[in-house]
N, C-alpha and C positions, 0 to 999 in steps of 0.2 A: 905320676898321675895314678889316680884309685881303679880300682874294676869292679865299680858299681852295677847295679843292673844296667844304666845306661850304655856303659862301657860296654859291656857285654852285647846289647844290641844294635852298638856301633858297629861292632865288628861281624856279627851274624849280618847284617844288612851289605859289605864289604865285602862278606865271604861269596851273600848270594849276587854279588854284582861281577864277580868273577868267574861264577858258574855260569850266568847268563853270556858272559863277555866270551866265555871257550869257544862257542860254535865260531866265528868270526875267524879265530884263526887255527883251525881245522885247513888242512891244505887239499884241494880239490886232487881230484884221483886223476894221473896223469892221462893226456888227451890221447887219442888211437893215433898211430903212424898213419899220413896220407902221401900218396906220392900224385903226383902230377904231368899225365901223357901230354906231351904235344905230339899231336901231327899233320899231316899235312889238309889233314878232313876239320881241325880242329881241338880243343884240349879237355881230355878226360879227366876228371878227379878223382881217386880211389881210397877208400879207410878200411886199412885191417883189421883184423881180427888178432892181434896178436897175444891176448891171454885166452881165447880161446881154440887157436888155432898155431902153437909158436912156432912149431917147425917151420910151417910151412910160409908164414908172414917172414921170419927171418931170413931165408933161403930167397924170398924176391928179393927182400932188401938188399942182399949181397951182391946181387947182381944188380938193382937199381944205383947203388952207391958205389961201385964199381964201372960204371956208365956203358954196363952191356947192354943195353937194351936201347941205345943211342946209336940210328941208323938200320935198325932193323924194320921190322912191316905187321901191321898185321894183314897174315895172308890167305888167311879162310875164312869164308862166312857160309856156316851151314844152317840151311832154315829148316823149319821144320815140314816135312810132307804135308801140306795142305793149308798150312799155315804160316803165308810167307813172310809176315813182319815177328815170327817169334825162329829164334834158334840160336847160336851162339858163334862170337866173333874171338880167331884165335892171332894170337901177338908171338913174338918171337924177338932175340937179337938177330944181328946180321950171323950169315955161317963162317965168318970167321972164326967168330966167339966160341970159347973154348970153353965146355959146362963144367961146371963147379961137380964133383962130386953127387950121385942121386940121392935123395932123403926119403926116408921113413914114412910111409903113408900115413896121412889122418885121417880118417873116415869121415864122415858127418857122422856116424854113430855115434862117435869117441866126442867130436867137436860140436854137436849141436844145431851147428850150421845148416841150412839150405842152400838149393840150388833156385833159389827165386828171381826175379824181375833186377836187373843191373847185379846179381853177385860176380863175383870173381873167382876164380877158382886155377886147379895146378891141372896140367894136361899129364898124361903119362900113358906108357903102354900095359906090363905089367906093375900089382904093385910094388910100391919099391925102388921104381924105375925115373920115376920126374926130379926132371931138372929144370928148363928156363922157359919152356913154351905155356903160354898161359890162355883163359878164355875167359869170355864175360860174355854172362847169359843175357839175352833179350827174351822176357817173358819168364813162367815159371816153368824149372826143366825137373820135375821129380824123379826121372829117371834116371838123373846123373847121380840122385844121392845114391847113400850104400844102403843095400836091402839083405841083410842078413836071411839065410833060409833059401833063396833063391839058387839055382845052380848056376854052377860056373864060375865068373869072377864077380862078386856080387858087391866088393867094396866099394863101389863109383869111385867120386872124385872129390878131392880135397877144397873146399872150398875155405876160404882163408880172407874172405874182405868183399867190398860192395860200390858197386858207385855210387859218390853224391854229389856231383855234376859234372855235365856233356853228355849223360843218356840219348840224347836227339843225335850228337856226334857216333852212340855207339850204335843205335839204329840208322842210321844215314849207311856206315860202316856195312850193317848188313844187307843193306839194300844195291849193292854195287854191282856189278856184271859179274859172273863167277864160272866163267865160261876156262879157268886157267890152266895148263898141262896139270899133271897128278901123279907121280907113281903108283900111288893105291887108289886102288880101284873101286872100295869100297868111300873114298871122297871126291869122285867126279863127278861134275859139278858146283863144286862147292868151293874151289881155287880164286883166287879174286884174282882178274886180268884188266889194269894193274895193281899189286899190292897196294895196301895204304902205308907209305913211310912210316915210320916213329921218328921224329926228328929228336925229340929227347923225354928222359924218363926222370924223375927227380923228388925227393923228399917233401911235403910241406905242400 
């Protein structure tokens, strides 16, 4: 067959039906890891942060998908002085569970993150030092992020993910009696008596 002008605008018409047809199959950008609490209060939903925060999303995951966090509690609920539906509810495996090696702090400087209304976040002592115990904030807690310039230890805390659904489940959580023994003295008070189970912890 010839390659008249027609030809020619057969196929610019072909070309630009193909250009139009690409966006279609463009593969959407994979979804965030969610894992899913049940406990005895009810079930949490949680979505990480895991290209903005990886250490630290990975490091739950290992322990989620290792089913350490199946049978442990969350056993703290600390409010805030004077504002008693806002402060943060802390989780744990059972103390059998034997922690995975400590990882690498993220800051929120580094990661962007806040410590807002439902986030999630890594507990630890020094930095450097977290392993499996975790918290989720009720209400906005600024002073958990990192504030460089400040003295002391100024990194906060890693936050790495957020809830998006059972917030009612994680405020109920911090409403509970918190009357529970302590070794540290600086969290009396704030003990939940009794824990809340995690009956399980899971992907998806």
């Amino acid at each position: 067959m010839g390659s008249g002008p027609l030809d020619r605008r057969t196929l610019v018409a072909a070309g630009a039906g193909l250009v139009l047809a690409a966006p279609a199959i463009v593969r959407a950008a994979p979804a965030k890891p969610r894992v899913t609490m049940k406990t005895a209060r009810g079930t949490i939903v949680v979505e990480l942060e895991d290209k903005r925060a990886p250490l630290t999303s990975a490091n739950f995951l290992r322990y989620v998908d290792a089913k350490a966090y199946d049978g442990g509690t969350f056993f703290r609920a600390a409010r805030t002085p004077g504002m008693k539906k806002d402060g943060t509810i802390v989780g744990a495996p059972p103390a059998k569970v034997r922690p995975f090696p400590p990882i690498r702090h993220e800051p929120t400087t580094k990661t962007g993150l806040k410590h807002l209304n439902g986030t999630l976040s890594l507990g630890r002592f020094a930095p450097g030092t977290a392993t499996n115990n975790f918290f989720i904030c009720v209400g906005d807690q600024p002073y958990l992020d990192a504030h460089p310039g400040e003295p002391g230890d100024n990194l906060g805390y890693a936050a790495f993910g957020r809830v998006v659904s059972g917030m009612s489940v994680v405020e109920k959580i911090l409403s509970l009696p918190t009357n529970g023994e302590t070794k540290f003295k600086d969290q009396a008070g704030q003990w939940l008596k009794p824990p809340v189970p995690i009956e399980s912890m899971r992907r998806g």
